[in-house]
N, C-alpha and C positions, 0 to 999 in steps of 0.2 A: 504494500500500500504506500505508494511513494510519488500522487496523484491527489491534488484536492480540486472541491468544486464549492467553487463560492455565490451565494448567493446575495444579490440584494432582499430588501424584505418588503416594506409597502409598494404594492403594485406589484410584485412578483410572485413570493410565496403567500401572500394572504389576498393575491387576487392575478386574472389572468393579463398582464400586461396592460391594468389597466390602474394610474394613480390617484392617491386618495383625492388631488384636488378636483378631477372628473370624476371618482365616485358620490362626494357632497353635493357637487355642481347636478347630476341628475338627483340625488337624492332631495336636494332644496325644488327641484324643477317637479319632482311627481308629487311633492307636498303644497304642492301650490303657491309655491315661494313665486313670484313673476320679478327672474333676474337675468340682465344680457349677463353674458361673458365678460363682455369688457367691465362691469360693473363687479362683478363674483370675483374674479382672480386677483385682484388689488387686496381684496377683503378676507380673501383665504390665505393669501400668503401674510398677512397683517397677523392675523389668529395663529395661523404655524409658529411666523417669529416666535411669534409674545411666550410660546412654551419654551423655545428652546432656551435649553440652560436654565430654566426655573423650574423643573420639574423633580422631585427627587427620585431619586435611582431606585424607590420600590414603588413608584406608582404605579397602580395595575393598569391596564391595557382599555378598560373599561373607565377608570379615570380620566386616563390620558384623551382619547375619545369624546369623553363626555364635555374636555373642555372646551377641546377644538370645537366641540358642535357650539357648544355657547358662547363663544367668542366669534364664530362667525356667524348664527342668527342671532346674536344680538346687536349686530348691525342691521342687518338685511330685517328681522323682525321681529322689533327691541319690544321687551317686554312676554315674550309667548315663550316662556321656559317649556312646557309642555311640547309644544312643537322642535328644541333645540334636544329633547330627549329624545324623542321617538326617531329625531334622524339618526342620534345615536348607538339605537338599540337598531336599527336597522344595518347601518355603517356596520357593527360588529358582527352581526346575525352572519352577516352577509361572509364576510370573512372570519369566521369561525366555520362556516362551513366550507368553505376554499381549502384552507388549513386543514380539516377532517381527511377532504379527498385526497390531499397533496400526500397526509404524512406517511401511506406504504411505502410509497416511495423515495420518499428522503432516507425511511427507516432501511431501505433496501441499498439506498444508495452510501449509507452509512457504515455497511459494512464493507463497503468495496473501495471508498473515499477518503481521506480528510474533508470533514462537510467544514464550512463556516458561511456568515452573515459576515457583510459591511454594509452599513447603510446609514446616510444623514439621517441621525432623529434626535430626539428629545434628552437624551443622558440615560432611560430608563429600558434600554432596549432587551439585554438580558430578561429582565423581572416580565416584560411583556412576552417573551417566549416563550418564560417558565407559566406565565397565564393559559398561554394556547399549549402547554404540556408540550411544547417543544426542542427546549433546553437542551437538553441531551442529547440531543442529537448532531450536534454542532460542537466541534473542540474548540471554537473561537468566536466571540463574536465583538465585531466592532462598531463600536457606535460615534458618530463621528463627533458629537459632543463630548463624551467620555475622552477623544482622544484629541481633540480639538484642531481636527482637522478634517474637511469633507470631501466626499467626492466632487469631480473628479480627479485631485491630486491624488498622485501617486503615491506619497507617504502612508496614505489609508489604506492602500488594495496591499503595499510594503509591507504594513502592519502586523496584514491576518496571514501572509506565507511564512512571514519572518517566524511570529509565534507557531506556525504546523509545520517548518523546519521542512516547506519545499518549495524550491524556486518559481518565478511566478514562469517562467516555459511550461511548469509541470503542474499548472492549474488552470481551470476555466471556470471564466466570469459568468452568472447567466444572471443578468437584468431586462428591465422594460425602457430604462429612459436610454436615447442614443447620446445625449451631451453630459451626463454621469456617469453613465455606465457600461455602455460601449467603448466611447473616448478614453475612457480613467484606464480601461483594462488595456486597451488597447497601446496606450502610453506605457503599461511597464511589459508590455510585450508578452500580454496574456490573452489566450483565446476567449471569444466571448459567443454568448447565443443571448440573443434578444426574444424573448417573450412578447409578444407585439398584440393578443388579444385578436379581436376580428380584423385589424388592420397587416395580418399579417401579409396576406397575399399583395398586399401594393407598397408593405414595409420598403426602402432601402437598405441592403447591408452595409453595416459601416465598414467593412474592410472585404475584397476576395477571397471567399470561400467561408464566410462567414454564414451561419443560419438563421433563422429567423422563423419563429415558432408561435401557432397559435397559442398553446398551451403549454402550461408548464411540464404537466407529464408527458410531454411529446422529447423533453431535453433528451430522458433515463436513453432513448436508444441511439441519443446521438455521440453518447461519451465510449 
């Protein structure tokens, strides 16, 4: 075992190539929220900020969630706490069962891998893993708060081979975003596979010979 596969985590393993700020963005849109995009993406990334690096390193996953909900409708629709729960009892519903389907196969690929996570998040990414009972399964996991630095620099993707003690030649990146996580892997001259969700068929690959996958259980037969 002298081979890891690293994985990003929102929008990859807890969903098919698709990120949280377009999962809110439909979730605010089927609740009746009436928002442009141009309007929503200012206000979701406003709400992101404001966690990172204030969040303490055992916040559950359901925490963390719930505040991102309420800090973006209560802009978009200040005052309806009720409404900023239910997006995020859905938001989780949603990706807890993502995470259900994925885990044979992380657990399969666990034995044949070094598994790890790197991913820009909150400080508390561990503790959220261990919520989705996934912990374990992963010898490393980095969180770019914790380490204070984000994708796509190189030092992050450095991070998680350095600590699994294998070069990055002898691992593969699989994320969803192409200017994180294609580019970042790509820079320390690591294969990558992009999770692309329904947009796979008209994806572009970021580099020749690269893949590009509707789904995440589609990676298991490409390594």
């Amino acid at each position: 075992m002298d081979t890891a596969v690293l994985f990003d985590f929102g929008g990859t393993l807890d969903a098919d190539g698709v990120p949280w700020k377009e999962r809110f963005y439909r979730l605010c849109l089927d609740e009746g929220v009436a928002v442009e995009r141009g309007r929503f993406d200012p206000v979701f990334y406003a709400a992101d900020d404001a966690l990172v690096g204030r969040l303490p390193d055992t916040l559950s996953i359901d925490e963390t969630v719930g505040r991102l909900a309420a800090g973006i409708l209560g802009v978009l629709r200040p005052g309806d706490g009720a409404l900023a729960a239910r997006v995020a009892r859905r938001f989780l519903a949603a990706a807890r069962q993502q995470i259900e389907r994925n885990r044979p196969m992380l657990a399969r690929l666990s034995s044949r891998y070094h598994l790890g996570i790197v991913s820009n998040f909150y400080g508390n990414l561990p503790e959220v893993c261990a919520n989705f009972q996934i912990r374990s399964l992963f010898r490393v996991i980095v969180d770019s708060t914790q380490v204070g630095v984000t994708k796509p620099d190189p030092r992050i993707f450095l991070r998680a081979v350095e600590a699994l003690g294998v070069p990055p030649v002898r691992a593969v990146f699989v994320g969803d975003s192409p200017a994180r996580d294609m580019a970042g892997a790509r820079g320390v001259g690591m294969r990558h596979i992009r999770v692309a969700g329904d947009d796979a068929r008209s994806a572009e690959p970021c580099c020749p010979g690269d893949r590009v996958v509707r789904a995440l259980e589609e990676v298991e037969a490409l390594l």
